[in-house]
C-alpha positions as a Markdown table, in Angstrom:
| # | Residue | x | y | z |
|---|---|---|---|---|
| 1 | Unk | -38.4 | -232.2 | -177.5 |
| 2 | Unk | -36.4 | -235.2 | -178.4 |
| 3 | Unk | -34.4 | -235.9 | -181.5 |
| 4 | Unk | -36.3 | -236.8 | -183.9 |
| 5 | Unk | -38.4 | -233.6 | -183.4 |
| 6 | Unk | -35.6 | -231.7 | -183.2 |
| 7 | Unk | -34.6 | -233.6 | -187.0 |
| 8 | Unk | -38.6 | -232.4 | -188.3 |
| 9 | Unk | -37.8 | -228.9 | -187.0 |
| 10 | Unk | -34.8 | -229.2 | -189.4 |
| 11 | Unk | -36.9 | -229.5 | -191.9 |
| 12 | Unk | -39.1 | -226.9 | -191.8 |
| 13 | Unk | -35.9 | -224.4 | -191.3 |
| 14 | Unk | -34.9 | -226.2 | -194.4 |
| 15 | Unk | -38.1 | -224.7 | -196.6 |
| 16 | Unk | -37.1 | -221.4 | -196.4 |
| 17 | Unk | -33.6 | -221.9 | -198.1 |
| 18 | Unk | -35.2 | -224.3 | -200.4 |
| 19 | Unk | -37.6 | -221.6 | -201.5 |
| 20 | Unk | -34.6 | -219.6 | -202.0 |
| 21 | Unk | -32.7 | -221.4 | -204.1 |
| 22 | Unk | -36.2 | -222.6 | -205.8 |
| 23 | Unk | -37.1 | -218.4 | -206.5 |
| 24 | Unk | -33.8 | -217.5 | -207.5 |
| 25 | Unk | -32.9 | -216.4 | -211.5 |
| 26 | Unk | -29.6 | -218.0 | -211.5 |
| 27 | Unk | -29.0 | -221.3 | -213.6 |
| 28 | Unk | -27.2 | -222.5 | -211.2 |
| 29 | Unk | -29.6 | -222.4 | -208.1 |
| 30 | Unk | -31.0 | -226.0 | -209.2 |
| 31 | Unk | -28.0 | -228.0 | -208.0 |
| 32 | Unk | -28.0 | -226.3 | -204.7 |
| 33 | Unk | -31.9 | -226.7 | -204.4 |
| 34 | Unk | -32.1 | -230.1 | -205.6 |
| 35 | Unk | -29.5 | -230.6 | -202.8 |
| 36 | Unk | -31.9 | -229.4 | -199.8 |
| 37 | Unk | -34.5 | -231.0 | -201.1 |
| 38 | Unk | -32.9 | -234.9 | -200.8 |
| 39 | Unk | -31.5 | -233.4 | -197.5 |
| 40 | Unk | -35.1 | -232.7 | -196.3 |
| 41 | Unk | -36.7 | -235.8 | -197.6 |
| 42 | Unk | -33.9 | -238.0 | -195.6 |
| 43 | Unk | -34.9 | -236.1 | -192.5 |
| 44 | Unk | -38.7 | -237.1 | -193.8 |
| 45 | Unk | -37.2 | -240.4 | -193.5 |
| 46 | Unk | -34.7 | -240.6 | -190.6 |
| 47 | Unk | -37.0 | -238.6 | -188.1 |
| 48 | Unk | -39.5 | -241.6 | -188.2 |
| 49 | Unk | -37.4 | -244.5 | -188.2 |
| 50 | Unk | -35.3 | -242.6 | -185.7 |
| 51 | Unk | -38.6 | -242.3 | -183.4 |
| 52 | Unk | -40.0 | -245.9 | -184.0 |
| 53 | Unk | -36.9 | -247.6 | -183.3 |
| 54 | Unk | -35.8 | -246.1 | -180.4 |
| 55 | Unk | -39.4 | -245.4 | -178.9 |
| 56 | Unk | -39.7 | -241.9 | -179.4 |
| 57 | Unk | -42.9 | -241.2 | -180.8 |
| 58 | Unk | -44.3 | -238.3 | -179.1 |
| 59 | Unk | -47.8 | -236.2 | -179.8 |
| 60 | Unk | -45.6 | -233.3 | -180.9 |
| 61 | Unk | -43.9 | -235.3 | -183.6 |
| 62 | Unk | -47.5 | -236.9 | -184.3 |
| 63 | Unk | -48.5 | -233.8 | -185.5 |
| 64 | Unk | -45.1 | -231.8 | -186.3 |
| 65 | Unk | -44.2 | -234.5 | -189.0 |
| 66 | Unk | -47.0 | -234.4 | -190.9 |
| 67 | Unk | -47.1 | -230.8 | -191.4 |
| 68 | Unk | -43.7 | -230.5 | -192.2 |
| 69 | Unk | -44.2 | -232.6 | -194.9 |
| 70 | Unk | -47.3 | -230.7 | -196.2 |
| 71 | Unk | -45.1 | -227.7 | -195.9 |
| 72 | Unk | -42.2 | -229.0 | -197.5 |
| 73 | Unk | -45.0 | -230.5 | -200.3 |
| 74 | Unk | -46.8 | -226.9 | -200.9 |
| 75 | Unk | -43.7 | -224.7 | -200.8 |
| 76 | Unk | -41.9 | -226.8 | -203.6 |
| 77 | Unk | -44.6 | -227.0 | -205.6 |
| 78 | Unk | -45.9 | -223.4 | -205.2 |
| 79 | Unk | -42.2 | -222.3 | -206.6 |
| 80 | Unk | -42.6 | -224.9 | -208.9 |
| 81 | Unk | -45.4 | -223.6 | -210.5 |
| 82 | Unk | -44.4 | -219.8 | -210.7 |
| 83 | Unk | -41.1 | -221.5 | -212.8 |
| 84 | Unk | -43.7 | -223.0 | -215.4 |
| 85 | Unk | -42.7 | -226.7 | -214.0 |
| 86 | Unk | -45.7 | -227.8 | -212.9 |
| 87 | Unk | -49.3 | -226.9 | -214.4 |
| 88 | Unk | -51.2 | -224.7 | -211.2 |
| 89 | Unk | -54.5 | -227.1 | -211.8 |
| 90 | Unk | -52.0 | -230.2 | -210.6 |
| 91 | Unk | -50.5 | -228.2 | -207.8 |
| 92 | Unk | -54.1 | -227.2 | -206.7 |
| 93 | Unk | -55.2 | -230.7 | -206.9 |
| 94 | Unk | -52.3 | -232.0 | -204.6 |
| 95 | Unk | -52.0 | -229.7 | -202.2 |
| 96 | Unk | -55.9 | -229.7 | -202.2 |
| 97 | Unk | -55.9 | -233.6 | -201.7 |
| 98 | Unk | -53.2 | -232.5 | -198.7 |
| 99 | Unk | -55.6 | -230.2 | -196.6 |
| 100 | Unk | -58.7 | -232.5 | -197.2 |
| 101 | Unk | -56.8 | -235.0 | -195.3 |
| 102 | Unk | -55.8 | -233.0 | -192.9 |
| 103 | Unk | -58.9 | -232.0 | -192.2 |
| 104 | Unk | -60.7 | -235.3 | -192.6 |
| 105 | Unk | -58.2 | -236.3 | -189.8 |
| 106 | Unk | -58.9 | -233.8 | -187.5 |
| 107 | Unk | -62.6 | -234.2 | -187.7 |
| 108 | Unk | -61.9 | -237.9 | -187.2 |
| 109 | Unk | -59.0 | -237.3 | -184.1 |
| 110 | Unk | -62.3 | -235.3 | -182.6 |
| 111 | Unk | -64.9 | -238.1 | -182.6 |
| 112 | Unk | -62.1 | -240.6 | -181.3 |
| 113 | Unk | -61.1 | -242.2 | -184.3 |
| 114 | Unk | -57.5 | -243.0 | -185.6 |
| 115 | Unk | -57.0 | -243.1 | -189.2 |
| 116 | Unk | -53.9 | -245.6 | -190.0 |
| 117 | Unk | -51.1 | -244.3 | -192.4 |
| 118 | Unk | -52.7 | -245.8 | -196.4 |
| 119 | Unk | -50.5 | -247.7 | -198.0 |
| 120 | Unk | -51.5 | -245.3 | -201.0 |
| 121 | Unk | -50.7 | -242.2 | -199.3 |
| 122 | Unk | -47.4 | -243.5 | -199.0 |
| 123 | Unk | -47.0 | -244.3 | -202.1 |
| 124 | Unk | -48.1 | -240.7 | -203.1 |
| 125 | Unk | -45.7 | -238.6 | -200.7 |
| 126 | Unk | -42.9 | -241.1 | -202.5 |
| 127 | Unk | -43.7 | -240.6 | -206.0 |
| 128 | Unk | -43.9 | -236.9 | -204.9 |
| 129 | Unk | -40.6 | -237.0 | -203.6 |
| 130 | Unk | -38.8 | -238.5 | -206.4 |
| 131 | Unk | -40.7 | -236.3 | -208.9 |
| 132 | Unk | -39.9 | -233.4 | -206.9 |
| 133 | Unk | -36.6 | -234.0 | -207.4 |
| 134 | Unk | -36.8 | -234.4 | -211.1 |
| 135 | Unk | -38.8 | -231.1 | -211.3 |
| 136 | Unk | -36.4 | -228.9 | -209.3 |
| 137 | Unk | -33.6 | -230.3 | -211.5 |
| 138 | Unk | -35.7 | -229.1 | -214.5 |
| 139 | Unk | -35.3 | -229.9 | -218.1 |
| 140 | Unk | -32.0 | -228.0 | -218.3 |
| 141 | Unk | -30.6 | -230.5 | -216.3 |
| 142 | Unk | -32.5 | -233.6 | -217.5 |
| 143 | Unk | -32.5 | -232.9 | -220.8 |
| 144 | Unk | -34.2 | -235.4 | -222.9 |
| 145 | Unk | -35.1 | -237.3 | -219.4 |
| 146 | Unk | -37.8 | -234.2 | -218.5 |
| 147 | Unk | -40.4 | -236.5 | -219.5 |
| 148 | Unk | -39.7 | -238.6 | -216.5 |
| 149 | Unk | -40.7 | -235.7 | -214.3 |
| 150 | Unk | -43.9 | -235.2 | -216.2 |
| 151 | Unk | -44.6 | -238.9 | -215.8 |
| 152 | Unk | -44.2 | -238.6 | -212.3 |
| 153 | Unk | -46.4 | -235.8 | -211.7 |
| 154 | Unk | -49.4 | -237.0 | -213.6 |
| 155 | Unk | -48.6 | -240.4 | -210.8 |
| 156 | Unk | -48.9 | -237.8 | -208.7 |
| 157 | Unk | -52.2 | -236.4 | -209.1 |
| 158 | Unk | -53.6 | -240.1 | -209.1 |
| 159 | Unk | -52.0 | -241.3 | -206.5 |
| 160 | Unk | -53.4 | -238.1 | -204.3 |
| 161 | Unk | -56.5 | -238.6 | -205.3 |
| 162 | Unk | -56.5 | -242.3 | -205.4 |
| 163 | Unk | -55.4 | -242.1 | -201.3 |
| 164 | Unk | -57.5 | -239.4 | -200.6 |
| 165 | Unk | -60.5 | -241.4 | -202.0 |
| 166 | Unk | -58.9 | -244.5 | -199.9 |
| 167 | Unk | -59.2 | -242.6 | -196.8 |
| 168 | Unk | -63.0 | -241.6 | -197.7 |
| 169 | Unk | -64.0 | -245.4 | -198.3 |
| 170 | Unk | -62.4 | -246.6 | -195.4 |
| 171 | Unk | -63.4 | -244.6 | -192.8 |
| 172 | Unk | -66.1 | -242.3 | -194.0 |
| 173 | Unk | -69.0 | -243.8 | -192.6 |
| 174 | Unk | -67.4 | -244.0 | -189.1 |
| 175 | Unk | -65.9 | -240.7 | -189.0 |
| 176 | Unk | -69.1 | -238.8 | -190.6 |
| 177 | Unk | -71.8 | -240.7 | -189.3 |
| 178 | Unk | -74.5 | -239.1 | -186.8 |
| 179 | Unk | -73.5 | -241.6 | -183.8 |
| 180 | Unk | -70.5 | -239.2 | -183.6 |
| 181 | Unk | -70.8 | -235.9 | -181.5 |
C-alpha cells in the first residue's frame, strides 16, 4: 500500500457520498455532488502521475485504478439515468463498452499479452469526465448551456465504442487466436 493507492482507495470511498448527493431530492444536492465528482476525477488524475513520477506503480494500483474508474463511471451514470439525464440505452452502451474491456483484458493478461492504454480510450474516460460534470450540474444549473452535456454524451457513446473497437483491431487476432492456451 503506497500513496497513490491509498489516493484510488479515496476514490472509491468517494462513490458512495457521490451517490448520495447524486439520489437525493433536494435542489441543492447538485453543487455538493458536482463537487465530489471533480474531487474524484483529480484523484483519477493525481494517483497516476503520483505513481509514474515517483516510481510507484504497483500490481495493486494496476488493477485498483482501473476499477475505480469503472466504478466511479457506472455509479454516476446509473444515478444519472434514474434522474432522467442520461437515456438508459447510452448508459448501457458505456458501461457495456467498460466490462467488454475489462474482460477482453483479462482474457489477454491470461495468454501473456499486455494491452497498452488507446489513445481513444483516453480520450473517452475524458470526454466522460467533463460530460459527467455537466450532467450532474443538470439543466437547472446550466440553463440554456444543457445542450453541451448532451453533446458530450453522444461523444461519449462514440468514443466508447470507437476505443473499444480500437482495442478489437489491435489486438484481436493475438489475444483470440488458437496459438493461445
Amino acid at each position: 500500500m503506497n500513496g497513490p493507492n491509498i489516493l484510488t482507495l479515496f476514490r472509491i470511498l468517494l462513490i458512495p457520498v457521490l451517490v448520495v448527493f447524486l439520489l437525493s431530492d433536494s435542489g441543492l444536492s447538485r453543487i455538493p455532488a458536482f463537487a465530489v465528482f471533480l474531487l474524484a476525477a483529480v484523484t483519477d488524475l493525481l494517483d497516476g502521475v503520483w505513481a509514474r513520477k515517483k516510481g510507484k506503480i504497483t500490481v495493486m494500483g494496476q488493477l485498483l485504478d482501473p476499477t475505480a474508474d469503472k466504478l466511479l463511471i457506472a455509479s454516476v451514470l446509473i444515478c444519472l439515468v434514474t434522474r432522467d439525464l442520461v437515456p438508459a440505452w447510452m448508459a448501457i452502451i458505456i458501461i457495456g463498452r467498460e466490462l467488454a474491456v475489462t474482460g477482453f483484458r483479462a482474457l489477454a493478461a491470461s495468454r501473456g499479452v499486455t494491452l497498452a492504454a488507446s489513445v481513444w480510450g483516453k480520450v473517452k474516460m475524458n470526454v466522460m469526465i467533463y460530460t459527467i460534470a455537466l450532467l450532474i450540474l443538470g439543466p437547472g444549473i446550466l440553463g440554456g448551456f444543457f445542450f453541451l452535456a448532451e453533446i458530450g454524451l453522444w461523444l461519449s457513446v462514440i468514443a466508447a465504442i470507437t476505443s473499444a473497437a480500437e482495442y478489437y483491431i489491435r489486438y484481436g487476432k493475438k489475444v483470440l487466436s488458437s496459438n493461445n492456451p
